[in-house]
C-alpha positions in Angstrom: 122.0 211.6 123.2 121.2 215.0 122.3 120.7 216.7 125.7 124.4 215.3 125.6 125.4 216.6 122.6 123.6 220.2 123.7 126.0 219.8 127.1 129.7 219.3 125.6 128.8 222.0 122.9 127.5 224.8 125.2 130.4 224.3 127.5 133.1 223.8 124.9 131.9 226.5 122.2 135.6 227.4 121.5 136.8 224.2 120.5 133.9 223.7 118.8 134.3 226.7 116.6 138.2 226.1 116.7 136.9 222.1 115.2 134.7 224.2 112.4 137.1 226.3 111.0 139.8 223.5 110.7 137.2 221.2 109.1 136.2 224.2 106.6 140.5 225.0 106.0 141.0 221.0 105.3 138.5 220.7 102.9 138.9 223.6 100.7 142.4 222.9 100.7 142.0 219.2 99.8 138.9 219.5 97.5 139.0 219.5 93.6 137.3 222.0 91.0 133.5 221.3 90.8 133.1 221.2 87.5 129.2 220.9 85.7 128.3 219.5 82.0 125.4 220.8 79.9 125.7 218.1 77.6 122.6 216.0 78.3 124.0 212.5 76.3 126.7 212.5 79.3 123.6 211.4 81.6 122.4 208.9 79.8 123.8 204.8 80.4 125.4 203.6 77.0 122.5 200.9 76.5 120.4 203.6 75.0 120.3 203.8 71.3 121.4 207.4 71.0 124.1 207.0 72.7 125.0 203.9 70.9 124.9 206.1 67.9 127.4 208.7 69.2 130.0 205.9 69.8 128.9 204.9 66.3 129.9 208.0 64.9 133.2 209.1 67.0 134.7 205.8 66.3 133.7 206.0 62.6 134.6 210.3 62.2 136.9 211.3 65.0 137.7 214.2 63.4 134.0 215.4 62.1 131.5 217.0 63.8 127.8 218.8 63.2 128.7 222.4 63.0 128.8 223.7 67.0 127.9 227.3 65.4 125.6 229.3 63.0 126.2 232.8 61.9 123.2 233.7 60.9 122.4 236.4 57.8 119.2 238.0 56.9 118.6 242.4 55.7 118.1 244.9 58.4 114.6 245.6 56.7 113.1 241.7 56.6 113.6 241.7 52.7 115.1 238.9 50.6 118.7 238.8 50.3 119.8 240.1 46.9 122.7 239.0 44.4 124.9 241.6 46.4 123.5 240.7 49.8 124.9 237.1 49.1 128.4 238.4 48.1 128.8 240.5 51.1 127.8 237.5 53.0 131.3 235.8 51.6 132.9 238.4 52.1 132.3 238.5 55.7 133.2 235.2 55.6 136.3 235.5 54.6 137.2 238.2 56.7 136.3 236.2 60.2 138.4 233.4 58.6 141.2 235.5 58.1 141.2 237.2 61.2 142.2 233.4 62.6 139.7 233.5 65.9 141.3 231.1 68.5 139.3 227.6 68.2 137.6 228.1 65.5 138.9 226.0 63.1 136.7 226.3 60.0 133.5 228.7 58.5 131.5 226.9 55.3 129.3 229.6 54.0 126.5 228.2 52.7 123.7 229.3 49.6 120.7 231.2 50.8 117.6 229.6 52.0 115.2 229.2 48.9 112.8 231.9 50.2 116.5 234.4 50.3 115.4 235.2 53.6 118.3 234.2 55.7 121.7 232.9 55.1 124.1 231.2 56.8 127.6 230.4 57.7 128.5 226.9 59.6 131.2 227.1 61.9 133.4 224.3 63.3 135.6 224.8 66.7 137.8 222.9 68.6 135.6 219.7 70.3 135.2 220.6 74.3 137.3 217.7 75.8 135.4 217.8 79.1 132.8 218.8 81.6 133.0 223.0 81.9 135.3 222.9 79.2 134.7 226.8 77.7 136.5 226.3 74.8 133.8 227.0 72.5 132.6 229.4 74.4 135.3 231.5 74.6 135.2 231.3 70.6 131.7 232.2 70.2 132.4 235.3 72.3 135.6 236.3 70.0 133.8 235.6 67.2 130.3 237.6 68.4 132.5 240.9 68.5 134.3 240.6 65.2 130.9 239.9 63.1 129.7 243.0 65.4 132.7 245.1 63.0 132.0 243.6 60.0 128.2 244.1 59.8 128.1 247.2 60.4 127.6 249.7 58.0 125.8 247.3 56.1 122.1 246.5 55.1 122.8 243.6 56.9 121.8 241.9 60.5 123.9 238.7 61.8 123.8 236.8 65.0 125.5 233.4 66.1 123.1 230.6 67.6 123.9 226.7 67.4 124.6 224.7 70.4 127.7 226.4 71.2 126.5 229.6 71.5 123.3 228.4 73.0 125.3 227.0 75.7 127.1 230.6 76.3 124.1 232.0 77.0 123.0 229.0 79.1 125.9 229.8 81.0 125.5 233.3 81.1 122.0 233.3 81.6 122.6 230.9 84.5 125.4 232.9 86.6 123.4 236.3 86.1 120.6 234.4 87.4 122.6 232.8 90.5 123.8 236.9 91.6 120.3 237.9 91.6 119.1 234.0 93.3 121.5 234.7 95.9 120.8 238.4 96.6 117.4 237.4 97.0 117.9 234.7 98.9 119.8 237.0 101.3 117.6 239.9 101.8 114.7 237.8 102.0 115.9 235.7 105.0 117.0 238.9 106.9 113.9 240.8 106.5 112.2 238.2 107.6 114.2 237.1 109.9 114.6 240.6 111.6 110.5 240.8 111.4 110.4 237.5 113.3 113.2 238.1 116.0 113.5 241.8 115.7 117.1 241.2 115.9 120.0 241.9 113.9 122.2 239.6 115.3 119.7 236.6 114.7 118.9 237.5 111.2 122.7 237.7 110.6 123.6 234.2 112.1 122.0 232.1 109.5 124.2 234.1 106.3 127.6 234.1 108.8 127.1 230.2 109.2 125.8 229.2 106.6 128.2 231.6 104.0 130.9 229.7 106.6 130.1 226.3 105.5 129.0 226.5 102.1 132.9 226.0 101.4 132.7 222.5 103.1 129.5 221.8 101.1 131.2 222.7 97.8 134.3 221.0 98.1 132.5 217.7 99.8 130.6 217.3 96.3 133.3 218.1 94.5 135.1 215.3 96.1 132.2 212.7 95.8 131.9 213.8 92.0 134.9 213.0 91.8 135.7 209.4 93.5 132.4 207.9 91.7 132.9 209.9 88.5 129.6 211.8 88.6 128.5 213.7 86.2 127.0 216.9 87.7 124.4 219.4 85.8 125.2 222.8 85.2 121.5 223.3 87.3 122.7 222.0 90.4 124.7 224.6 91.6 121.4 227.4 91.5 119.3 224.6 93.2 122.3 224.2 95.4 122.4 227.5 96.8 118.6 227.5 97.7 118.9 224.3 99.8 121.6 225.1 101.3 120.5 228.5 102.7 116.6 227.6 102.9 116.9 224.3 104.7 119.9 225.2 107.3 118.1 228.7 108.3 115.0 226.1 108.6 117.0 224.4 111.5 118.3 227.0 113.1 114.9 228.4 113.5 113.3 225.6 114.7 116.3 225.7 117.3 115.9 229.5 118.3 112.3 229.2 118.7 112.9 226.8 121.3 115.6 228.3 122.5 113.4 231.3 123.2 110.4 229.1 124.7 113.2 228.0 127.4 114.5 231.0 128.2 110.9 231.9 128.9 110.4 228.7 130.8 113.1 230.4 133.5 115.8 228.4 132.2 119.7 230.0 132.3 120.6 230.8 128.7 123.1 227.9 128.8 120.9 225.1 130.3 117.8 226.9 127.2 120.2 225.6 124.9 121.0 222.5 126.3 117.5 222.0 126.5 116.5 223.3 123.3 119.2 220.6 121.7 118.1 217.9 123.6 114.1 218.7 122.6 114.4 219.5 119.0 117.4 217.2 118.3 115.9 214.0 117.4 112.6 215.7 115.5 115.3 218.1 112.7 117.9 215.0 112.5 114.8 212.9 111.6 113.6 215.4 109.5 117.1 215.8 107.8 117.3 212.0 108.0 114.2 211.8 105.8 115.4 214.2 103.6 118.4 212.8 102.9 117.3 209.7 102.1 114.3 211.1 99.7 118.1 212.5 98.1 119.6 209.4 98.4 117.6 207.3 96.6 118.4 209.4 93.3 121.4 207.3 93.2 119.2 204.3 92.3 118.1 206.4 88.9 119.3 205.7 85.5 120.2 209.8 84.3 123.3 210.3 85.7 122.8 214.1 86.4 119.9 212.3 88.9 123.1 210.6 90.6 124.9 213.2 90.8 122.1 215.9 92.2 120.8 213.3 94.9 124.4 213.3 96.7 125.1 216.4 95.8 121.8 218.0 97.9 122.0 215.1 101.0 125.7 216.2 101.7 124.3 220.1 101.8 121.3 219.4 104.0 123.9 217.1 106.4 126.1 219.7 106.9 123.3 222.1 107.6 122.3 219.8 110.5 125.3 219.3 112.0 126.2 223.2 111.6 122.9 223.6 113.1 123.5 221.1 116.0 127.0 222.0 117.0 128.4 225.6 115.2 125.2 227.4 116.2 124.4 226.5 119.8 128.2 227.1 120.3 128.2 230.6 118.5 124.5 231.5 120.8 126.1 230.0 123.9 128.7 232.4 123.4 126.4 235.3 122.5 123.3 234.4 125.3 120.4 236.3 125.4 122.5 239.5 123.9 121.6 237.0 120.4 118.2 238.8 120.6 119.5 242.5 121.0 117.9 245.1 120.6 115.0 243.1 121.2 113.0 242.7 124.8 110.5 240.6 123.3 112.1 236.9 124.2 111.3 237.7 127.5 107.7 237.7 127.7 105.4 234.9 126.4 103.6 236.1 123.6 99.5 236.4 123.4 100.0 234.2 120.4 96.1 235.1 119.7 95.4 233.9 116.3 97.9 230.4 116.3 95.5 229.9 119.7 92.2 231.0 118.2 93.0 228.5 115.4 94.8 225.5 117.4 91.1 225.8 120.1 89.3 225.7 116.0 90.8 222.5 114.8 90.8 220.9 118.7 86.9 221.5 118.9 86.2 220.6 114.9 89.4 218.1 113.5 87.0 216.6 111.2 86.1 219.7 109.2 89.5 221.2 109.3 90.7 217.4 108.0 87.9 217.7 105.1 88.5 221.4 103.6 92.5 220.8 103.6 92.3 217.3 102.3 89.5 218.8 99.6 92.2 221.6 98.8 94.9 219.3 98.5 92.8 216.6 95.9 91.2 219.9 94.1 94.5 221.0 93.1 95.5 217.7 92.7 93.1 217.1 90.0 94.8 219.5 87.6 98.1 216.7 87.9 96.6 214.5 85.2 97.2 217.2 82.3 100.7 217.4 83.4 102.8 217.1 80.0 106.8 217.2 80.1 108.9 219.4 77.5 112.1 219.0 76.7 113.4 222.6 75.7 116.1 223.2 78.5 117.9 225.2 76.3 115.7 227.7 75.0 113.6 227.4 78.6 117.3 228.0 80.7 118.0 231.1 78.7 116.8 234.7 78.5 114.7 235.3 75.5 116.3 238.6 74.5 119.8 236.6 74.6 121.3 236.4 71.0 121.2 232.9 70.5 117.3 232.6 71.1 116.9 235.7 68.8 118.9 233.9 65.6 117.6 231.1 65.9 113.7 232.5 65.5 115.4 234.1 62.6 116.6 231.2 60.9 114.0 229.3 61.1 112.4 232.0 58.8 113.8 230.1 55.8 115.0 226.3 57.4 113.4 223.6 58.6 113.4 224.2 62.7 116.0 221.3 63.4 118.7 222.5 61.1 120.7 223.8 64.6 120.5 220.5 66.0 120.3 217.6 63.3 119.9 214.1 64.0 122.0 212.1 62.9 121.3 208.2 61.3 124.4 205.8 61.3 124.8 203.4 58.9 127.2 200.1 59.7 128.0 197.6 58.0 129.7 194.3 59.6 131.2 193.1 56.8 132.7 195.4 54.2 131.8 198.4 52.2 128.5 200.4 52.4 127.3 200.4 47.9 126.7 203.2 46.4 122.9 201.6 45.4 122.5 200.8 49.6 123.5 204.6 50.4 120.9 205.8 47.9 118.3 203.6 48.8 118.7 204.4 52.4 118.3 207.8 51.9 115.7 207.9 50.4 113.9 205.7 52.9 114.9 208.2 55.5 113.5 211.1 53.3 109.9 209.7 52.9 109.6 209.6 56.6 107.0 212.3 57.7 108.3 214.6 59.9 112.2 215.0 58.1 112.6 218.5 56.4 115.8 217.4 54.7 118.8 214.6 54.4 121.9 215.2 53.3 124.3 213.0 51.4 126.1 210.4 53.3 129.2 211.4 55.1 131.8 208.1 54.6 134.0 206.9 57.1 137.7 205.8 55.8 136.9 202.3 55.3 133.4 203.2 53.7 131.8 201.0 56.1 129.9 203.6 58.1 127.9 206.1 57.1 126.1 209.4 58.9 123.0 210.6 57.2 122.3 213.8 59.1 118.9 214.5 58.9 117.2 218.0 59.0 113.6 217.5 60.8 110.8 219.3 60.1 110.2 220.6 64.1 112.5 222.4 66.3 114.8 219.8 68.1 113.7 219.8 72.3 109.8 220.1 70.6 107.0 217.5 71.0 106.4 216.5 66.8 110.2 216.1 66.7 110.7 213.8 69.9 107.6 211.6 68.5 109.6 211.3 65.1 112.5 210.5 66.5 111.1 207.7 68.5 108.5 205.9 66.0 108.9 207.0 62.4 112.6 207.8 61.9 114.1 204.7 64.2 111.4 202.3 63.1 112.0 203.4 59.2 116.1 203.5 60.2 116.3 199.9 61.2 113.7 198.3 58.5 115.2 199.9 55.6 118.6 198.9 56.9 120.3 196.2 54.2 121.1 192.7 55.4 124.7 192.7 57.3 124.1 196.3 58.4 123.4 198.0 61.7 121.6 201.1 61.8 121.1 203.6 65.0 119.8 206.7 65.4 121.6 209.5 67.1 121.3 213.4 67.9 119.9 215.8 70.7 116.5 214.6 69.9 117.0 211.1 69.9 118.6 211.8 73.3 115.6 213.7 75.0 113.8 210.7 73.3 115.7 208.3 75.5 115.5 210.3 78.7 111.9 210.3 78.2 112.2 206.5 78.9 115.1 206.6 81.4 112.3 209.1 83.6 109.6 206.8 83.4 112.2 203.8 84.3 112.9 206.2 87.3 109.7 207.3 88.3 108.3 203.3 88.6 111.9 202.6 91.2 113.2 206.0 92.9 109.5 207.5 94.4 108.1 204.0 95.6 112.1 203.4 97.1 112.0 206.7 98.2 108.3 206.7 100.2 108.9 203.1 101.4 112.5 204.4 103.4 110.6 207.7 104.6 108.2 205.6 106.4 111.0 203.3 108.0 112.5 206.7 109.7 108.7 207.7 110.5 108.0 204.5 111.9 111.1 204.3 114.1 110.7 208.2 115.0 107.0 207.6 116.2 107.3 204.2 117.3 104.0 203.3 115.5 102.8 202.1 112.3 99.6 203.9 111.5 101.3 207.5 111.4 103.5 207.0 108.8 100.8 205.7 106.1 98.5 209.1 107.0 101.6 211.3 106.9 102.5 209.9 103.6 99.4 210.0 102.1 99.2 213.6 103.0 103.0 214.4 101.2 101.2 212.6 98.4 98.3 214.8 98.2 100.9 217.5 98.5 102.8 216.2 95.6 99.8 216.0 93.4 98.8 219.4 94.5 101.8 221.2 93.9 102.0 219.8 90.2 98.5 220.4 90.0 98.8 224.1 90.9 102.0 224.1 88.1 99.9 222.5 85.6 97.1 225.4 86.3 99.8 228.3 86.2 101.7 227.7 83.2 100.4 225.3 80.9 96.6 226.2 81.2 96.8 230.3 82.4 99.9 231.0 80.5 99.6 228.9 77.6 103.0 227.1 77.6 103.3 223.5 75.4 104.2 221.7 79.1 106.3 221.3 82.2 110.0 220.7 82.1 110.6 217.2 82.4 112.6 217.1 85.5 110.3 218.9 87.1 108.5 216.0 89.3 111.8 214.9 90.3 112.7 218.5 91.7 109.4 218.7 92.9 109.4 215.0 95.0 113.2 215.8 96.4 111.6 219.0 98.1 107.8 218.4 98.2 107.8 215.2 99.4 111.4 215.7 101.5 110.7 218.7 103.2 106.8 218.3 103.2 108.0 215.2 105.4 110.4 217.8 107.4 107.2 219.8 108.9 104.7 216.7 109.4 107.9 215.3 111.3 108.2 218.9 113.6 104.4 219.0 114.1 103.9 215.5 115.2 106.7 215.2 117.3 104.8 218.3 119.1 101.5 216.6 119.3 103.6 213.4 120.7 105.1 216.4 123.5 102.0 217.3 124.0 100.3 213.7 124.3 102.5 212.8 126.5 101.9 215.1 129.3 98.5 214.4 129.3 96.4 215.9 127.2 93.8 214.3 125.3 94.5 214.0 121.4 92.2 216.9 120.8 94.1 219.4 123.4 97.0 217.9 122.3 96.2 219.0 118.4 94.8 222.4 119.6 98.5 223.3 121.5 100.3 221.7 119.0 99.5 223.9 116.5 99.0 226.7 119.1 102.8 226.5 120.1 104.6 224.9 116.7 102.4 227.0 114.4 104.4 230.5 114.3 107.3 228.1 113.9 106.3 226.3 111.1 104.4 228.9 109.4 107.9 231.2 109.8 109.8 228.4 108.5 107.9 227.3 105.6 107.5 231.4 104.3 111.2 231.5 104.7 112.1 228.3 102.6 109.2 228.9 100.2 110.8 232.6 99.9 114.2 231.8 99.2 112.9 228.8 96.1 110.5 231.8 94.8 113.8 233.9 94.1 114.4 231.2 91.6 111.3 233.1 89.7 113.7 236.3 89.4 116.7 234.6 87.4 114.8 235.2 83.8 114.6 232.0 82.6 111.0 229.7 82.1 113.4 226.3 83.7 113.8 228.4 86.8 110.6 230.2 87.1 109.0 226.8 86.6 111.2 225.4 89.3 111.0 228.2 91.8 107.5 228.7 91.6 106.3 224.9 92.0 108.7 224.7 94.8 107.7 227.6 97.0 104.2 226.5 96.2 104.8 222.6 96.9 106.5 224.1 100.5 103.7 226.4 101.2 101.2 223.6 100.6 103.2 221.4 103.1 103.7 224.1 105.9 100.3 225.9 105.3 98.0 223.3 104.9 99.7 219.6 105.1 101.5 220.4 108.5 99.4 222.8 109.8 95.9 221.2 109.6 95.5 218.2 107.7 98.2 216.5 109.7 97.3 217.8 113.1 93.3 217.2 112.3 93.8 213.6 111.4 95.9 213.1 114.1 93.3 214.1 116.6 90.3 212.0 114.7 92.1 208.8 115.1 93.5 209.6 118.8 95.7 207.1 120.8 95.4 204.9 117.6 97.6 207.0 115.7 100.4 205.6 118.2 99.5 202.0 117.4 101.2 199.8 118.5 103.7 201.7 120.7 102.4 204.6 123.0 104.1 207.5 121.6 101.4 209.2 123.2 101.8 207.9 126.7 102.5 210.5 129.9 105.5 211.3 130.6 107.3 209.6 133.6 110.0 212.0 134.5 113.4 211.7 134.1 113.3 208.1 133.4 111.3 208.7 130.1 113.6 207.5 127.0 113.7 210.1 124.3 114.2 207.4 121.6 118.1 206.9 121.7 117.7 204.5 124.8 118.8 207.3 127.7 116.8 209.7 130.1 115.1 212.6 128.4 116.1 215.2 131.1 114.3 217.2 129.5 110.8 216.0 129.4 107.5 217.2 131.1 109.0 217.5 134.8 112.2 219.5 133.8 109.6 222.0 134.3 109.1 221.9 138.0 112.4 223.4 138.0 111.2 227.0 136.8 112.4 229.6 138.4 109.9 231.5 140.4 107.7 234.1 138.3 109.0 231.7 134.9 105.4 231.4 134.2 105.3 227.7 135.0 104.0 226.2 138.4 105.9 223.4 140.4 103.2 220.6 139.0 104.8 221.7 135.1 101.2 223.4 134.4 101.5 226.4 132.3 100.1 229.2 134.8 97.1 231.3 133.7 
């Protein structure tokens, strides 16, 4: 299948390329705007209470809203606001009303705090109608530059924070941190690139492609958002961009390296790339294969920005395969060996002295090598159990010298830390009128719960049978104390204090992150067992045996827990931070356990290469790493490199992201598919195989490769070297 695949590409690269570009002008052309949400209730299914609540309270108060800004007051010199202080703070007021900013549709100042040493002034927009909608955002920038006028020359300081503003500089935050992500990304795969090949033309091919096809990516997701109404996080498009250029420069490596080894066989530069197709076909399309179905079973999660992400990431790494199985043999059958100018190098077989030195280590000692990675793995694996998720995306996703974060510190100087983001209680009765004696015994009930700062009087709907108590808690919104109020004290004390005839539901970001905290573990108990249980299937039918697959998962495992291990160590226990974000196992199984998979997959369809022209499991081990080391090792620094540019975007969500990823892929290249898979693989021998022989010698040409033809390319397409190719007519390797 793929030695014909490798043919009709090399010896049709025009059409190919011709098929590309009309693939890449249809779907531009036909795809819709992607467009992302930040709002996290829009992930949530409507069974959950807080979003229950939200129905609750736009069917009840279309027209009201919590305030989706804060200006927020306090003197230059950190004193309390005076008498005069307070009337220039009107003032102001008035003035930004008046000058009539576009969606902004009302500004309530309100009293200083008690301690005078902030005040505020609420602000009301325009409600954002739908995903990307910048409505707001557009009004918090307007309304930034006028306060900017009228402050100065006073004794006053001001800044806007609240969730519209905080979104802004999400946003913000977020594109400045995808220019520097993708710069990174960039320079880091050419460097390396040019170090590896010593080529300019190689290290360009990955960026030309895969800059070529990101359009197809884009406007495939933006189509598949669209037909099953997906709601996609405003994260996905950073995480995206990684993928995208870190997995398909993985497969286009793992193809020129082979490409190379054949053209040092003696092979023609057309029949090296036939070759190379045919030989590492079936091992990246499993690999993808597994990875794409790790993404794939995201769509079985609950969170719908888990829906969305899964489908969104398996269409990126399919169209890197493909690109990497059609566009760029056809672009390097084109090119031949002038893909490797300047360089000389390709032609002579490298002394490859330490891969050897290591590969004749591990064949001689597989137990000890199997021990000391495994111990490395469960050390760091160890630190997993003090994992501890936090929900503050917002303040964790954006820069902490951005205005919003800077206010809001400054209003919590004199409010309780949830007045940006109240909860809100909704009160409903099914027959009739809410009493004035049932509104005032309700609040109160709400108010003696520990953990509530304040609650304001009931808001009324028309019909006075629904009422909104917003209620102030006593901890910031995304933080621990307030997620635990949320979801014992306030909802138990919000439905027992709730009259006869009366529903009551509880509503609000926290009450949101609360519910997400139970949609994860719902997630994590279905989507990672699914998840393993598929990735063995393709494992199974890859090998042809059922004892690799359990070893090779239970090293991804160890990988897992060692890359959240190594996260727990680095920020929660050397840099002091509350916890983890709480998506951050999820991230960390679609790449750690998805891609960890991708190298066991390329190492031990070597050591099956290697088996099956003769050698003994222990050879086979010591030249499987010997040859598919450099390979590995080059691809996992180049993946790992282009997640660890996530750590330059300025944001704790991203540097939490890009460091346990790199770490996770380091850990799977450096010690999961380098050793412990290789070593294990040479303790249990020809059993490894059981019960096919995986492992058995090659027969010639009339060896299957798995898809039910010849291999032409296995073992004895080596007899046909060329003389002085460095092979001998029996396929040994000469001395």
């Amino acid at each position: 299948m793929f030695a014909r695949l490798g043919r009709v590409v090399v010896h049709h690269p025009w059409k190919v390329i011709g098929l590309w570009l009309l693939i890449i002008v249809g779907v531009v052309a036909a795809a819709p705007e992607l467009k992302s949400t930040t709002d996290q209730s829009e992930f949530l299914p409507s069974h959950y209470e807080s979003i229950q609540a939200l129905d609750m309270q736009q069917q009840a108060f279309p027209q009201s809203a919590a305030p989706a800004a804060i200006i927020v007051f306090a003197r230059a010199d950190g004193a309390e606001l005076s008498t005069g202080d307070s009337a220039a703070v009107a003032a102001i007021g008035s003035k930004l009303s008046a000058a009539n900013i576009k969606d902004v549709t009302a500004l309530q100042p309100v009293p200083p705090s008690e301690n005078r040493l902030i005040q505020i002034i609420a602000v009301q927009m325009t409600k954002v109608t739908s995903a990307g909608d910048m409505t707001q955002g557009d009004a918090v920038k307007a309304l930034r530059d006028e306060l900017k006028k009228q402050v100065h020359g006073t004794d006053l300081k001001a800044g806007i924070t609240g969730q519209a503003a905080q979104m802004l500089d999400q946003v913000e935050s977020s594109e400045k941190g995808m220019a520097i992500i993708g710069a990174a990304t960039i320079i880091l795969i050419l460097v390396l690139l040019l170090i590896i090949f010593r080529s300019p033309v190689i290290a360009l091919l990955p960026i030309v492609v895969i800059g070529a096809i990101s359009s197809v990516v884009n406007g495939l997701i933006a189509m598949v958002a669209k037909a099953f109404d997906l709601q996609v996080d405003s994260s996905v498009n950073s995480i995206l961009l990684v993928v995208l250029f870190g997995v398909g420069t993985d497969y286009i490596l793992f193809l020129m390296f082979r490409y190379r080894e054949r053209l040092r066989a003696g092979d023609d530069p057309k029949t090296a790339m036939v070759n190379a197709v045919a030989r590492v076909g079936e091992a990246i399309t499993s690999a993808a294969g597994a990875v794409i179905i790790a993404f794939m079973a995201l769509t079985l999660s609950t969170l719908g920005m888990f829906r969305a992400l899964g489908p969104a990431l398996a269409i990126a790494v399919a169209v890197a395969l493909l690109a990497g199985l059609t566009l760029v043999p056809a672009v390097v059958s084109l090119l031949g060996t002038k893909v490797f100018w300047p360089s000389k190098a390709w032609q002579a077989e490298p002394k490859g002295a330490r891969f050897t030195a290591m590969g004749a280590a591990l064949g001689r000692r597989p137990g000890a090598f199997a021990a000391v990675s495994g111990g490395v793995l469960v050390a760091l694996g160890i630190f997993a159990f003090g994992f501890h998720p936090t929900f503050d995306l917002t303040g964790g996703s954006t820069s902490d010298t951005s205005e919003s974060v800077i206010y809001n510190k400054e209003l919590l100087k004199g409010m309780p830390a949830g007045a940006t983001q109240p909860s809100d209680v909704l009160l409903r009765s099914d027959g009739g009128a809410l009493t004035s004696d049932q509104l005032t015994a309700y609040r109160s009930a709400l108010a003696e719960v520990p953990g509530v700062g304040q609650v304001a009087e009931p808001l009324l709907s028309e019909d006075k049978a629904t009422a909104n108590f917003q209620v102030t808690l006593a901890a910031a919104p995304e933080s621990d104390d307030a997620i635990e109020t949320v979801r014992s004290p306030l909802r138990d004390a919000a439905h027992a204090a709730a009259p006869a005839g009366t529903t009551a539901a509880v509503g609000g970001m926290t009450a949101v992150f609360v519910d997400f905290q139970d949609a994860m573990n719902h997630d994590y108990a279905i989507v990672f067992p699914v998840a393993a249980i598929l990735i063995m299937i393709v494992l199974a039918l890859l090998l042809r045996s059922l004892v690799a697959p359990w070893y090779l998962m239970a090293s991804v495992f160890l990988g897992f827990a060692a890359t959240l291990g190594a996260a727990v160590l680095v920020f929660q226990h050397m840099q002091g931070n509350s916890g983890l974000i709480f998506t951050l196992p999820v991230i960390m199984y679609l790449f750690v356990v998805a891609l960890g998979t991708d190298y066991n997959i390329l190492m031990v369809a070597r050591l099956r290469e290697e088996a099956r022209e003769g050698r003994d499991p222990r050879q086979a081990a010591a030249l499987g790493l010997q040859h598919t080391g450099p390979t590995i090792a080059a691809a996992g620094v180049i993946l790992a490199g282009t997640f660890a540019s996530m750590m330059l975007a300025g944001n704790n969500v991203l540097s939490q992201m890009g460091f346990a990823i790199s770490v996770g892929i380091g850990i799977a290249a450096f010690v999961m598919a380098m050793f412990f898979t290789p070593a294990l693989t040479a303790l249990l021998g020809h059993r490894a195989w059981w019960p096919g022989h995986g492992d058995r010698k090659s027969g010639g040409s009339s060896e299957s490769n798995g898809f039910g033809e010849p291999d032409y390319t296995s073992g004895d397409d080596r007899t046909l070297a060329a003389p002085g190719s460095g092979w001998s007519n029996t396929g040994e390797r000469r001395k």
